[in-house]
C-alpha positions as CSV (number, residue, x, y, z in Angstrom):
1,X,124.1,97.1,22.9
2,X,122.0,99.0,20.2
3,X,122.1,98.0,16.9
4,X,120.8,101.4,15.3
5,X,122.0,104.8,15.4
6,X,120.3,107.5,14.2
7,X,121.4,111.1,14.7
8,X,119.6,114.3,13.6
9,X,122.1,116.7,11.1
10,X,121.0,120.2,10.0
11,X,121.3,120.3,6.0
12,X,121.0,123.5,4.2
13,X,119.3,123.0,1.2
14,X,121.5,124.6,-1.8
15,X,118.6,126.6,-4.2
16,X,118.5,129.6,-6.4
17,X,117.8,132.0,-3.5
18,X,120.9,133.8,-1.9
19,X,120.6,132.3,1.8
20,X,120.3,128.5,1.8
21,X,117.3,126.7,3.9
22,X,118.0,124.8,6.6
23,X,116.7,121.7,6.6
24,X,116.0,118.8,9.2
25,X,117.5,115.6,8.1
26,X,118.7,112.1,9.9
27,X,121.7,109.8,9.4
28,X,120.7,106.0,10.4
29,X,122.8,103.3,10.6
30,X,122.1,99.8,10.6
31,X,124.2,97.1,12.4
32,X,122.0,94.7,10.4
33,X,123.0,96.4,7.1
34,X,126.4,97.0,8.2
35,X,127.7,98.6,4.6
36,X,124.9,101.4,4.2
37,X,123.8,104.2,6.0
38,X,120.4,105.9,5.3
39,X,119.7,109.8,5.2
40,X,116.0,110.7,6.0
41,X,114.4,113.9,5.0
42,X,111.3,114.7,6.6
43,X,107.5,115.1,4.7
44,X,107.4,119.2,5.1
45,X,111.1,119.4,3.8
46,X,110.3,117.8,0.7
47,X,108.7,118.5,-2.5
48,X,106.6,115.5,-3.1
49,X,105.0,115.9,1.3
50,X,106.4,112.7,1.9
51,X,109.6,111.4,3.8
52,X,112.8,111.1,1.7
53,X,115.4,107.9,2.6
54,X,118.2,108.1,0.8
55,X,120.4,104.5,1.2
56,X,124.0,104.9,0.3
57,X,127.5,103.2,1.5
58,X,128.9,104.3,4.5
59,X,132.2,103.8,2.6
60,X,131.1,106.6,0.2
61,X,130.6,108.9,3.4
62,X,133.3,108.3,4.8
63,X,135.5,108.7,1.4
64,X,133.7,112.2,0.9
65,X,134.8,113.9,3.6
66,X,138.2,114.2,1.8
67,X,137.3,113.7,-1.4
68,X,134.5,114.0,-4.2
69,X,133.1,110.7,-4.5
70,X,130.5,108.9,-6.3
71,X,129.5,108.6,-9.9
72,X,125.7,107.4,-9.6
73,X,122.7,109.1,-7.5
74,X,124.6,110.1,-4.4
75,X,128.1,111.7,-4.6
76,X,129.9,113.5,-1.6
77,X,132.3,116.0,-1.6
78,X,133.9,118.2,0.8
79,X,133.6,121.9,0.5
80,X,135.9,124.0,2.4
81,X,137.0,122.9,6.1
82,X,133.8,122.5,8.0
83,X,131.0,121.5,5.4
84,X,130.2,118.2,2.9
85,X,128.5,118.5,0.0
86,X,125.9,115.8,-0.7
87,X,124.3,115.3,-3.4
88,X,120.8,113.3,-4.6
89,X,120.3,112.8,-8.2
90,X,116.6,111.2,-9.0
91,X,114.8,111.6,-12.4
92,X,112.7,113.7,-10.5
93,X,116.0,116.6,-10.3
94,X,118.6,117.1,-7.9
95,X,119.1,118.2,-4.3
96,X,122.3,119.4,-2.9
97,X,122.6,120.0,0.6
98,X,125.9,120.9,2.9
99,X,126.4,118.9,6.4
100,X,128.7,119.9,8.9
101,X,131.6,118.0,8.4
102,X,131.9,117.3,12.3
103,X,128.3,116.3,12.5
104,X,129.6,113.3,9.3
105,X,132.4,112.5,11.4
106,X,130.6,112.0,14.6
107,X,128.2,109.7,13.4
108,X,130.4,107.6,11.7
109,X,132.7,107.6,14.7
110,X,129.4,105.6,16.3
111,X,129.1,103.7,13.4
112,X,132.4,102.7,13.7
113,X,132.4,101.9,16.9
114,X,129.5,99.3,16.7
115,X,130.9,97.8,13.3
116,X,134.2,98.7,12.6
117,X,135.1,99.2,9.1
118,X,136.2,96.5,7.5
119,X,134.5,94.1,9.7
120,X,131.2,94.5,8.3
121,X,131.3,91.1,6.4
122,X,130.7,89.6,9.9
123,X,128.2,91.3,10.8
124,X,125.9,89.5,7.7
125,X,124.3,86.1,8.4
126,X,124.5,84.6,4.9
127,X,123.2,81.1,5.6
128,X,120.1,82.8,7.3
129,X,119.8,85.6,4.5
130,X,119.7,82.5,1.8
131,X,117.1,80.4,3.7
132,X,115.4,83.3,3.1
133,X,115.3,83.8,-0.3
134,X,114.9,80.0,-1.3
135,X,112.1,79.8,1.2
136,X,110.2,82.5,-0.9
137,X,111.5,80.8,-4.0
């Protein structure tokens, strides 16, 4: 059984021009990180030529589809039926992209379905994860 899922979403970039950009992006998930779920934006789609990874909890995801959500560097909302707003808040500025909604709740449909929510705490190996760290210590 996989333990990552990735699926490419189109994100249309929200700027000062009339028609919004689309934008190639990817939602990962981690079994091994079984609360977050990454959004990549690649080099030519950003300002600064490199890849973007944006780590945030699948809870808040999930949550946005209904709701606004968030209150530090990543907060989702939905706007109208079919699209979510995210956006990513850096010192750098802001970017605001819209997902289709059904492309949010398809991938965390597979998320779900490899870690239920909920369940994530058993997912983590916490005696492992603190060998770790005092082994470094």
């Amino acid at each position: 059984m996989s333990i990552v899922i990735e699926q490419p979403v189109e994100a249309r970039l929200v700027a000062a021009a009339p028609r919004m950009q689309s934008i190639p992006a990817t939602l990962h998930y981690d079994r091994r990180d079984p609360f977050a779920v990454r959004m990549t934006f690649p080099a030519p789609a950003t300002l600064e030529g490199v890849d973007v990874c944006w780590t945030f909890a699948r809870d808040l995801l999930t949550a946005g589809l209904h709701d606004a959500e968030g209150d530090g560097d990543v907060r989702v909302r939905p706007y109208g039926y079919d699209r979510t707003v995210l956006e990513f808040h850096a010192p750098e500025g802001t970017a605001i992209v819209h997902v289709h909604s059904a492309e949010i709740r398809r991938f965390l449909q597979a998320t779900g379905e490899l870690v239920p929510a909920g369940l994530e705490h058993l997912q983590l190996d916490l005696d492992h994860d603190l060998a770790e760290l005092m082994r470094d210590a």
